[in-house]
C-alpha positions as CSV (number, residue, x, y, z in Angstrom):
1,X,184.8,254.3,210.7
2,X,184.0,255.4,207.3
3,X,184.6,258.8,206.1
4,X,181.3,259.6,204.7
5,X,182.6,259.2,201.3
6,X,179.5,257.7,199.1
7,X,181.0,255.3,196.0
8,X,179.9,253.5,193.6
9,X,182.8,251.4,193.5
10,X,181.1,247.5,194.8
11,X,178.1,248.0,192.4
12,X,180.4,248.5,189.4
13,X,183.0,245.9,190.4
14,X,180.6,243.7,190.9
15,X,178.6,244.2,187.7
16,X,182.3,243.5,185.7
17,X,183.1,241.0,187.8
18,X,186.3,242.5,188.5
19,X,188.3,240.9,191.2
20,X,189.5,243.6,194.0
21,X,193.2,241.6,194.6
22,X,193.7,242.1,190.5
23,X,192.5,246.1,190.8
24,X,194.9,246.7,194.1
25,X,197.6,245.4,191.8
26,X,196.7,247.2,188.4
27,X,196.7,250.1,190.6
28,X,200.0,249.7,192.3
29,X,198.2,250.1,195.7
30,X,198.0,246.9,198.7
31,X,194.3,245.0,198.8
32,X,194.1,246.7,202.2
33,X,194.6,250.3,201.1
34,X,192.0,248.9,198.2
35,X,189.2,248.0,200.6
36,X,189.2,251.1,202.7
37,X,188.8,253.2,199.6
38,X,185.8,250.6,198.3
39,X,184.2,250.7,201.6
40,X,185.0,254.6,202.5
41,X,187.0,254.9,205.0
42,X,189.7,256.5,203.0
43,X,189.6,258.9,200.6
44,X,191.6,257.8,197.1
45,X,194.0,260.5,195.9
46,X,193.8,261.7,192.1
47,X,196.4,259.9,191.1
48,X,194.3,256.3,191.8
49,X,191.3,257.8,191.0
50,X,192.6,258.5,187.3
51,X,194.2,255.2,187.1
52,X,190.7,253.8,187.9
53,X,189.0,255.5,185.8
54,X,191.4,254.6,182.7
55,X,191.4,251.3,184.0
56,X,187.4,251.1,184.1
57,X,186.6,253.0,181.2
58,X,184.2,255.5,183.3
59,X,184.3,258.9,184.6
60,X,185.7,259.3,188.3
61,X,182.1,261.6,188.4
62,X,180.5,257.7,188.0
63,X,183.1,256.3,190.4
64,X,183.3,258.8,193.0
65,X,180.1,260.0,193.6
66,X,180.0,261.3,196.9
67,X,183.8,263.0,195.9
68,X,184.4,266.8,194.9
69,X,186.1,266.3,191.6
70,X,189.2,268.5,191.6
71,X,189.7,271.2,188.8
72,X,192.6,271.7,187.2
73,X,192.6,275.1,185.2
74,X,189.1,275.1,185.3
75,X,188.3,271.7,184.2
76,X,187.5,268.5,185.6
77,X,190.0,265.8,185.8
78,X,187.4,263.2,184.3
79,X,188.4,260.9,181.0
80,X,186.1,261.6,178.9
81,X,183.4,258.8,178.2
């Protein structure tokens, strides 16, 4: 059952050619909890999603697509590209 949450997490993966069972790990997460967020049916919390998008070198905009990025005092948590 997915979540409706729209990623672009497979395309970019798959354009690097990063392996998911390396990401889960760099990201302190299990491969399972890894392919529900890739697939949608759960949501990742800021905390991964900022550890991907150091990780990745992208904005969690780019990652997250279909995701309200939070604000924090009025600006985005995104790294900066």
């Amino acid at each position: 059952m997915s979540i409706g949450t729209e990623t672009n997490l497979s395309t970019i993966l798959d354009s690097q050619g990063i392996r998911r069972n390396w990401l889960a790990d760099q990201l302190g997460i299990s491969k399972q909890l890894w392919s529900h967020i890739e697939h949608g049916r759960r949501r990742a919390n800021p905390e991964i999603r900022a550890k991907l998008s150091l990780l990745l070198r992208m904005p969690e905009s780019v990652l997250f697509a279909g995701y309200d990025v939070p604000k924090v005092n009025g600006y985005t948590t995104e790294v900066a590209s």
